[in-house]
N, CA and C atoms as a LAMMPS dump frame, in Angstrom:
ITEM: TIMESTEP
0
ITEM: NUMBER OF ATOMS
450
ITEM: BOX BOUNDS ff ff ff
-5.0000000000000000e+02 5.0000000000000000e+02
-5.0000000000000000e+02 5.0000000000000000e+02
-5.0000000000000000e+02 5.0000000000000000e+02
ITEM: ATOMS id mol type element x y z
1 1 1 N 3.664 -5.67 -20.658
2 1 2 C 3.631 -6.782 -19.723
3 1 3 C 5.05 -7.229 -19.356
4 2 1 N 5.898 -7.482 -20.444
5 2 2 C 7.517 -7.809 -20.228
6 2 3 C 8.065 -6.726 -19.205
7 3 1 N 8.172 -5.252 -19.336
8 3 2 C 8.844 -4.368 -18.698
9 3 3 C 8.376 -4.737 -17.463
10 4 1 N 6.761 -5.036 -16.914
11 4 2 C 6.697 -5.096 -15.236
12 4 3 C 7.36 -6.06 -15.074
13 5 1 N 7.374 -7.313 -15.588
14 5 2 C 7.678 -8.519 -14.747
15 5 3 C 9.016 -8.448 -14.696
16 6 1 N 9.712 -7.694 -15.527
17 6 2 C 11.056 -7.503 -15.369
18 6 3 C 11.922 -6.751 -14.488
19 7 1 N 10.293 -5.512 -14.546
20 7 2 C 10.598 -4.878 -12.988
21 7 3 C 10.243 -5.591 -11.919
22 8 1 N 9.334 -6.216 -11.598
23 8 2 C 9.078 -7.43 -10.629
24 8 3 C 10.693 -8.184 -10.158
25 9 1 N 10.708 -8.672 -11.421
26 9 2 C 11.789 -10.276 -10.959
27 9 3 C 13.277 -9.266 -10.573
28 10 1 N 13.019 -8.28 -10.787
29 10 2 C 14.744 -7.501 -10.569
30 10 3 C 14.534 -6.875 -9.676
31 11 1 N 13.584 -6.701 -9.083
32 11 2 C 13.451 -5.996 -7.433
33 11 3 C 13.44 -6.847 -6.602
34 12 1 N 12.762 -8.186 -6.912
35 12 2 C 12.834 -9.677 -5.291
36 12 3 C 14.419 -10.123 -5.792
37 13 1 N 15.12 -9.954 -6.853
38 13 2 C 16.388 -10.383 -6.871
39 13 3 C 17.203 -9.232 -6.063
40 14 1 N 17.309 -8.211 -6.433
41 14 2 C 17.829 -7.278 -5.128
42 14 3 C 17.747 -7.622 -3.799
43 15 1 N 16.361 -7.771 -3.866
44 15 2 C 16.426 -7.941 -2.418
45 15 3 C 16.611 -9.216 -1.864
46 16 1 N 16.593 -10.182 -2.879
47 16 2 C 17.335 -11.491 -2.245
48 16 3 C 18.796 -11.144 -1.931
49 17 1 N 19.308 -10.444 -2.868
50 17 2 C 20.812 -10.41 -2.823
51 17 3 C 20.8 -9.813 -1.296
52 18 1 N 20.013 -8.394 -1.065
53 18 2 C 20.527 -7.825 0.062
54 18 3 C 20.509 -8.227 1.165
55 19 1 N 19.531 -9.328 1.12
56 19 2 C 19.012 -9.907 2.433
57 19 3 C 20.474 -10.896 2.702
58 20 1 N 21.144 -11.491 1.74
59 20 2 C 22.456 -12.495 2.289
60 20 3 C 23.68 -11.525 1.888
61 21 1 N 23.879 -10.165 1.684
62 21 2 C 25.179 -9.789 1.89
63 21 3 C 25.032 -8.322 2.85
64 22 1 N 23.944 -7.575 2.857
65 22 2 C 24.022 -6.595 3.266
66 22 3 C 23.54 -7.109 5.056
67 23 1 N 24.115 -5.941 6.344
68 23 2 C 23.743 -6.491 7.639
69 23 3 C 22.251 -6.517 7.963
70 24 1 N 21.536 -6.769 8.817
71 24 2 C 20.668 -7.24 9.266
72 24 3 C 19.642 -6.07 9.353
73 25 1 N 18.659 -6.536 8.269
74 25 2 C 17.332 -5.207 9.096
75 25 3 C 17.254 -5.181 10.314
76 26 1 N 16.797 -3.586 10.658
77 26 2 C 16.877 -3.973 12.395
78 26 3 C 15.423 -3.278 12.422
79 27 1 N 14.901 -3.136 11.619
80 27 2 C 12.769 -3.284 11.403
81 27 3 C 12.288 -4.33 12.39
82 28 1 N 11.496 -4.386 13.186
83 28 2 C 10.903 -5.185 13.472
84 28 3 C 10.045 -6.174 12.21
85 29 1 N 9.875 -7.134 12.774
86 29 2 C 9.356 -8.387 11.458
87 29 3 C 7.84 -7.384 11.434
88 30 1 N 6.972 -7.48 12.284
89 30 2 C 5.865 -6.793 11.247
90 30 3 C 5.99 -5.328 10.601
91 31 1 N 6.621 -4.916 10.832
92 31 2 C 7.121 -3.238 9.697
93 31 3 C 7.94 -4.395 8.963
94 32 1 N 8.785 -5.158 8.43
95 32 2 C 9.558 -5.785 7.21
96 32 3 C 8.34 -6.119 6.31
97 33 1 N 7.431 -6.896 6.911
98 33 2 C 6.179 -7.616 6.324
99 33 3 C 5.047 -6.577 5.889
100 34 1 N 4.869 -5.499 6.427
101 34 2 C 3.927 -4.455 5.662
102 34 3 C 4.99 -3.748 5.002
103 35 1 N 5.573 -3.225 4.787
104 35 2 C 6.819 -3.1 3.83
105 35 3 C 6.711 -3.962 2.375
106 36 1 N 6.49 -5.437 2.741
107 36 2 C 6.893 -5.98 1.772
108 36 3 C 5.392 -6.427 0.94
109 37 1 N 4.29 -6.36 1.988
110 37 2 C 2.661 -6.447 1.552
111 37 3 C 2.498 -4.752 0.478
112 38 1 N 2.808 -3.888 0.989
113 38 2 C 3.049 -2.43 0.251
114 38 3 C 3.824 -2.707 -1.447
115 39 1 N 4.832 -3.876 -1.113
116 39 2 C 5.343 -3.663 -2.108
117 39 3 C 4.537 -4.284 -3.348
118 40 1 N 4.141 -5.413 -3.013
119 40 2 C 3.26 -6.155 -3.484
120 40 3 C 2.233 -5.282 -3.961
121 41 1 N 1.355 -4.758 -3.163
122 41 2 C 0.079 -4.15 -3.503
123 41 3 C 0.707 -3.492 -4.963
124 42 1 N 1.636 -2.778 -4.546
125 42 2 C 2.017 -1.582 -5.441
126 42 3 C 1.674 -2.287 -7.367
127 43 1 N 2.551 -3.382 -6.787
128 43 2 C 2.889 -3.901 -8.452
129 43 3 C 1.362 -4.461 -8.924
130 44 1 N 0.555 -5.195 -7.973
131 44 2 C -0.812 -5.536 -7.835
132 44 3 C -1.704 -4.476 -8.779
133 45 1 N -1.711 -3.65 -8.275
134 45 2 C -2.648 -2.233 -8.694
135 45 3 C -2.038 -1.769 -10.039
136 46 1 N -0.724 -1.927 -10.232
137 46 2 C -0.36 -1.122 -11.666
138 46 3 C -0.591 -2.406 -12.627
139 47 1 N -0.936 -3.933 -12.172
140 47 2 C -0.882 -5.067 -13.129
141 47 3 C -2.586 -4.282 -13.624
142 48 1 N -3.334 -4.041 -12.333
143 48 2 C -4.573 -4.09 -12.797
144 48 3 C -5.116 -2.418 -13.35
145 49 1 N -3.873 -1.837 -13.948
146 49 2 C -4.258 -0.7 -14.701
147 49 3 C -3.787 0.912 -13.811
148 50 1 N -3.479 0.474 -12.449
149 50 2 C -3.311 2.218 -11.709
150 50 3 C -2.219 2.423 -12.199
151 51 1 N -2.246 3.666 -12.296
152 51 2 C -1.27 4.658 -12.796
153 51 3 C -0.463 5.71 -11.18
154 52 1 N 0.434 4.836 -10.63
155 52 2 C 0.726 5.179 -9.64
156 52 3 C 1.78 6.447 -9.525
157 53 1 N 1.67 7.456 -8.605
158 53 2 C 2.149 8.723 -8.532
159 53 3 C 2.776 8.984 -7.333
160 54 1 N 2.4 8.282 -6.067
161 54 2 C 3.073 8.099 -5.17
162 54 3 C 2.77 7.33 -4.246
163 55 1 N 4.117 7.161 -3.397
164 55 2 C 4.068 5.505 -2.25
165 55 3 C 4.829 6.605 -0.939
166 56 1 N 3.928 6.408 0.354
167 56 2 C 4.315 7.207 1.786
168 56 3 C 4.107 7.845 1.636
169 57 1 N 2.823 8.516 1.573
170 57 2 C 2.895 9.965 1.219
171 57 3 C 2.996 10.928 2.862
172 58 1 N 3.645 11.812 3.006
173 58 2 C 3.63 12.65 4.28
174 58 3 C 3.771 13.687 3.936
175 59 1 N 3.204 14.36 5.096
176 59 2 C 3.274 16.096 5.43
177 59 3 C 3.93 16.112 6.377
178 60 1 N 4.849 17.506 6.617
179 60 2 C 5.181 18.098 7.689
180 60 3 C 4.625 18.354 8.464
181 61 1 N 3.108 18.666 7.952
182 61 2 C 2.275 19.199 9.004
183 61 3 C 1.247 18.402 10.018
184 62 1 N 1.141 17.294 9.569
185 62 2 C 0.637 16.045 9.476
186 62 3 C 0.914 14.902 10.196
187 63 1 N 0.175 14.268 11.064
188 63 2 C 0.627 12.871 11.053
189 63 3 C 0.588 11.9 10.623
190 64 1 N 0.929 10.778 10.369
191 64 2 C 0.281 9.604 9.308
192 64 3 C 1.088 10.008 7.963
193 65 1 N 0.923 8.78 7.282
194 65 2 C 0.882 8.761 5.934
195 65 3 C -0.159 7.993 4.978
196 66 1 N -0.041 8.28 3.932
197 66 2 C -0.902 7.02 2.905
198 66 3 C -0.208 6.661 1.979
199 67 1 N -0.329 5.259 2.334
200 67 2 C 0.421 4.414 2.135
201 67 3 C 0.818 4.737 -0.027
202 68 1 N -0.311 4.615 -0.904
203 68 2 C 0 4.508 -2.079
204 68 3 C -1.151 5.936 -2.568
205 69 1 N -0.558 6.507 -3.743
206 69 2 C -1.593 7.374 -4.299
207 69 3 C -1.893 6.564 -6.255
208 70 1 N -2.61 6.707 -6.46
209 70 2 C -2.385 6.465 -8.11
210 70 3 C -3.985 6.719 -8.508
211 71 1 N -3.422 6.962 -10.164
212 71 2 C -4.772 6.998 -10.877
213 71 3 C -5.444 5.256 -11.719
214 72 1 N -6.562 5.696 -11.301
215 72 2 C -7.583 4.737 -11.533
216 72 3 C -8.255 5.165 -12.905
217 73 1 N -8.023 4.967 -13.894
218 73 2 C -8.538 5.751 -15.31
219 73 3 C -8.573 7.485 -15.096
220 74 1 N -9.594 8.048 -14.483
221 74 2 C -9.723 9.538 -14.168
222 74 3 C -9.902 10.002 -12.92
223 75 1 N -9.739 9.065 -11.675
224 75 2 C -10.142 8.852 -10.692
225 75 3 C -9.093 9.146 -9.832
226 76 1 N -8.574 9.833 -9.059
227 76 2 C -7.125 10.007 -8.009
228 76 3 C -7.328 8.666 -6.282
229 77 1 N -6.361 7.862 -6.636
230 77 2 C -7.244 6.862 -5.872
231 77 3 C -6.193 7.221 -4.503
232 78 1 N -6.509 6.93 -2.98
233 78 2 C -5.733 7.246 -1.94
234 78 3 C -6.252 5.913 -1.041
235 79 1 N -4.805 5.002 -1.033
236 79 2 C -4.766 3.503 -1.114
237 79 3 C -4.002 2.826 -0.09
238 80 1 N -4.639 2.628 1.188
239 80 2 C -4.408 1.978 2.505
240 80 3 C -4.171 0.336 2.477
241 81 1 N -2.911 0.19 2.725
242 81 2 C -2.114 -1.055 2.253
243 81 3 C -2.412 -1.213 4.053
244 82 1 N -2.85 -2.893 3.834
245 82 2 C -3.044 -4.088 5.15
246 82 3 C -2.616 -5.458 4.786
247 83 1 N -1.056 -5.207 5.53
248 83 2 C -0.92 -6.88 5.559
249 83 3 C -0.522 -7.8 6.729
250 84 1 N -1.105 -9.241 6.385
251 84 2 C -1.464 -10.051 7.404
252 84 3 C -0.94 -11.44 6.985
253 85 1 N -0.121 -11.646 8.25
254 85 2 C 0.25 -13.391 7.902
255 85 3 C -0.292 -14.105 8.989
256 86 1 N -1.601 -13.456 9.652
257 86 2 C -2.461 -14.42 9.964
258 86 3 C -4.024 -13.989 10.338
259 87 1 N -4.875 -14.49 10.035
260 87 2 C -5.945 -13.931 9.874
261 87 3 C -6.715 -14.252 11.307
262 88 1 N -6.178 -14.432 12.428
263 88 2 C -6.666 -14.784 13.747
264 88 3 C -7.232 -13.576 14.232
265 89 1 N -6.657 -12.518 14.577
266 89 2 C -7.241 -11.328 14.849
267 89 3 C -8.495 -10.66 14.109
268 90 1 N -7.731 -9.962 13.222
269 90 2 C -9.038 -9.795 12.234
270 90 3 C -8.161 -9.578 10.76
271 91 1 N -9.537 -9.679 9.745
272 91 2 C -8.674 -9.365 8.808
273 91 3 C -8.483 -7.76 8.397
274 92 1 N -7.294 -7.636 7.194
275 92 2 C -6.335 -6.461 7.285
276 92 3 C -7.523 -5.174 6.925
277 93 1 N -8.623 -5.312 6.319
278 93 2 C -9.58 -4.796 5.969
279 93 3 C -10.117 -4.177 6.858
280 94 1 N -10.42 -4.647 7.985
281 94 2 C -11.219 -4.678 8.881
282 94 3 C -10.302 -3.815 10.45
283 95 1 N -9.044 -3.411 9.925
284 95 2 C -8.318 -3.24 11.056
285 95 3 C -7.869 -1.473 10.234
286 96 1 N -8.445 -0.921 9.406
287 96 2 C -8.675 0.609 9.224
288 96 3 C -9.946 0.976 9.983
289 97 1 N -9.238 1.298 11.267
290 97 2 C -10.256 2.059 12.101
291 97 3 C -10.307 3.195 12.366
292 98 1 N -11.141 4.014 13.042
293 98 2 C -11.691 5.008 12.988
294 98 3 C -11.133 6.286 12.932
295 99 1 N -10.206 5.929 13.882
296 99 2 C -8.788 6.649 14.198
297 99 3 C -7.828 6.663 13.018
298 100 1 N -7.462 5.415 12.021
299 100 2 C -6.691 5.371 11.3
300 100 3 C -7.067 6.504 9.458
301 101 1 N -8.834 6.378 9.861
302 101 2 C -9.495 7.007 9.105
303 101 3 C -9.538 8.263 8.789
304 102 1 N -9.598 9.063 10.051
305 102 2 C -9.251 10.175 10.368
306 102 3 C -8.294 10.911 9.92
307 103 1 N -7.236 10.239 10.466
308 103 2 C -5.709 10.434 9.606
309 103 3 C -5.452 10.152 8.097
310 104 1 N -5.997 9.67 7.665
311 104 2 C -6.415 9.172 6.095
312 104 3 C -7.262 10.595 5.479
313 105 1 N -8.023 11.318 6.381
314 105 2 C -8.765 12.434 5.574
315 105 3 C -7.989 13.407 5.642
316 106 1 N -7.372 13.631 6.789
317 106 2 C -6.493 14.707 6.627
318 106 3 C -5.501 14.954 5.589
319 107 1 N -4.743 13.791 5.529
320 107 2 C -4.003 13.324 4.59
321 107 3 C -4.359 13.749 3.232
322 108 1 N -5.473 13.087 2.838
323 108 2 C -5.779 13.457 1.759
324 108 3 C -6.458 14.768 1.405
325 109 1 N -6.893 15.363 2.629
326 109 2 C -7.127 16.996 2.059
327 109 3 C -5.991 17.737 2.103
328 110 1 N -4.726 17.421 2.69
329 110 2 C -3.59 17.729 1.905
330 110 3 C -2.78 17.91 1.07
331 111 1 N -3.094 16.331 0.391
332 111 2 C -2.379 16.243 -0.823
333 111 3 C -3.172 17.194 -1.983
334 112 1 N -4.473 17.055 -1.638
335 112 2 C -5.672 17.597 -2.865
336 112 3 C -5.27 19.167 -3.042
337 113 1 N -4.504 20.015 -1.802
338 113 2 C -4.589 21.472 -1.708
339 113 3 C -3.154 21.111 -3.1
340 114 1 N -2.692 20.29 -3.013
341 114 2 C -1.178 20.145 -4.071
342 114 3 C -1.834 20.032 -5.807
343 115 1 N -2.885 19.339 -5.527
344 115 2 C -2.861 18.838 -6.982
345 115 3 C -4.554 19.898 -7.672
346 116 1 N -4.847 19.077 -8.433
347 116 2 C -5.757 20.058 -9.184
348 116 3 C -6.739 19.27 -8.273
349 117 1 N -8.054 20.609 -8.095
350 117 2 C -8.52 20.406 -6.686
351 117 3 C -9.99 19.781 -7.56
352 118 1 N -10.178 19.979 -8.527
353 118 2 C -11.514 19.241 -9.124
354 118 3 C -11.975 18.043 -9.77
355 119 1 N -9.971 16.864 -9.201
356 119 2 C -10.492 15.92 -9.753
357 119 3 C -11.344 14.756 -9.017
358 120 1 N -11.49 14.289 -9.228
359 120 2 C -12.388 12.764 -8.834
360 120 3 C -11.436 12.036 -8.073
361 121 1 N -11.986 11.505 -6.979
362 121 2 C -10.889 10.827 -5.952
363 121 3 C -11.869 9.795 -5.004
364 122 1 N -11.6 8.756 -4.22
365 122 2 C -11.736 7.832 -3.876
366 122 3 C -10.775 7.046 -2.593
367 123 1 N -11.346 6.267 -1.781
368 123 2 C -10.047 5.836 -0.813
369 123 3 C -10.245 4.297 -1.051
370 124 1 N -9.498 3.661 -1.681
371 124 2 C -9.532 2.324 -1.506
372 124 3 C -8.315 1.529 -0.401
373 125 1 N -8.689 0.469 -0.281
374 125 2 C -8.014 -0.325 1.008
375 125 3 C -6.945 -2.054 -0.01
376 126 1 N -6.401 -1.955 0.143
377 126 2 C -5.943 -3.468 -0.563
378 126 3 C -5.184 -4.21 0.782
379 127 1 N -5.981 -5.419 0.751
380 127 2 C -5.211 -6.584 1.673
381 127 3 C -4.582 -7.307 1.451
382 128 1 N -3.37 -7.671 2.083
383 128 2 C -2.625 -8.46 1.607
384 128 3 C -2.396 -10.027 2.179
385 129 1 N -2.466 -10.681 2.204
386 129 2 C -2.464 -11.992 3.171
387 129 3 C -1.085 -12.945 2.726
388 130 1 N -0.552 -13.161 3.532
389 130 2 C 0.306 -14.431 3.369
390 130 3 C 0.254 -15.754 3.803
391 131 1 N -0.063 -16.508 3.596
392 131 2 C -0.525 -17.624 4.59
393 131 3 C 0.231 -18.047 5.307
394 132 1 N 1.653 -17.794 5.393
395 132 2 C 3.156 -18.188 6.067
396 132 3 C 3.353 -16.883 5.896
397 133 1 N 4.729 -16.831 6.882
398 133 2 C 5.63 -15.417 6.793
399 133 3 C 6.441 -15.468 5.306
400 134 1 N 7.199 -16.696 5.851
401 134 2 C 7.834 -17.251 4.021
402 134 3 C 7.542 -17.407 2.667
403 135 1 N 5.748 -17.222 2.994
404 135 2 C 5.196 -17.187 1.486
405 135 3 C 5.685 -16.394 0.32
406 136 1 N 5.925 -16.815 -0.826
407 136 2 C 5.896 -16.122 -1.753
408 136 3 C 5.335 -15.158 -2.546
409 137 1 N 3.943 -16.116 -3.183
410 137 2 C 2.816 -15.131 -3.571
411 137 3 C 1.842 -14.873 -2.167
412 138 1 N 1.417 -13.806 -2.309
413 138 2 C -0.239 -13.728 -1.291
414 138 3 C -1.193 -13.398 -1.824
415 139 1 N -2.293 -13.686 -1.07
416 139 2 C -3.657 -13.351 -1.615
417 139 3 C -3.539 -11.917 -1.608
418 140 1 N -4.221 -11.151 -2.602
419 140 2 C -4.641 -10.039 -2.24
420 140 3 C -5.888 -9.521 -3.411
421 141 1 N -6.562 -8.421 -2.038
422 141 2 C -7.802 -8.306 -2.419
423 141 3 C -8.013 -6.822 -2.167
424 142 1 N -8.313 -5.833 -3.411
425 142 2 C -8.509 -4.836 -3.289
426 142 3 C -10.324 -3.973 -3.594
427 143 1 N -10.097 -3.221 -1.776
428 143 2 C -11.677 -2.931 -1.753
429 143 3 C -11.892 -1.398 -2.865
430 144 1 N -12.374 -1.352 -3.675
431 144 2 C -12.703 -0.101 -3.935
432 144 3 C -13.801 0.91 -3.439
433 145 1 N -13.36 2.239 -3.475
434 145 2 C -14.284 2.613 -2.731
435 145 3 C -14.88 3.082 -1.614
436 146 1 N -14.003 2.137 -0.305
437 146 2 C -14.037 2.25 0.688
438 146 3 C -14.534 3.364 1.5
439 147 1 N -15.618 3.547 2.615
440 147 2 C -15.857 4.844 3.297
441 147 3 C -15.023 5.514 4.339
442 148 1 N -14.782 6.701 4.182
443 148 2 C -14.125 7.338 5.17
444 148 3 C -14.12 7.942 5.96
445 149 1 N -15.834 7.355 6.14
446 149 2 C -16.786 8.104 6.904
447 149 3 C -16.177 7.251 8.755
448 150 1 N -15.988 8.242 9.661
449 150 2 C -15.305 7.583 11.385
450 150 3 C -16.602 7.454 11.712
């Protein structure tokens, strides 16, 4: 428990530091903010036991990425990070569409030709919400499970 939070509190201190000495992201604010909902999720999922293996995953051959890979006890989980600092549109859950899905299978019958092809796998979705841009903590809520059926 000590080692995460230590990895926690020494990664938002970095990046406090970088944010007042290093020059100016030039990200647009919503890529900074799913960036930083990603980062979140990440630590989210390993508090609640994943055993994470990789974050962006891409192919050459491929378009898209996914976003987080990790294990779920025996389970290879492939983990679509949504974040939202306002829930007017829709929520982040609800905005993996059909199209985005698509690209999500490919994806993952990619990675599967890499790894051992008989394990157990799953696509879950985690949302992230901020209620302000400035928020600190956010809600977040991870779907397991999710279909990937378009």
């Amino acid at each position: 428990m000590l080692p995460r939070l230590f990895t926690r509190y020494t990664i938002r201190a970095l990046d406090w530091l970088a944010l007042r000495t290093l020059p100016a992201d030039k990200l647009p604010e919503h890529q900074r903010t799913g960036r930083r909902g990603e980062e979140e999720a990440y630590f989210h999922l390993r508090k609640l036991g994943y055993i994470m293996v990789a974050r962006n995953f891409r192919s050459p051959k491929l378009r898209g990425e996914i976003d987080l890979i990790g294990w779920d006890a025996d389970v290879l989980c492939f983990i679509e990070v949504k974040t939202r600092t306002s829930l007017g549109v829709k929520p982040p859950e609800a905005a993996v569409d059909r199209h985005k899905r698509r690209e999500i299978v490919l994806m993952v019958r990619e990675y599967l030709r890499q790894v051992e092809p008989a394990c157990q796998w799953r696509f879950d979705i985690v949302s992230v919400y901020y209620e302000t841009p400035k928020a600190i903590q956010p809600k977040i809520e991870v779907f397991r499970d999710a279909s990937l059926s378009a």
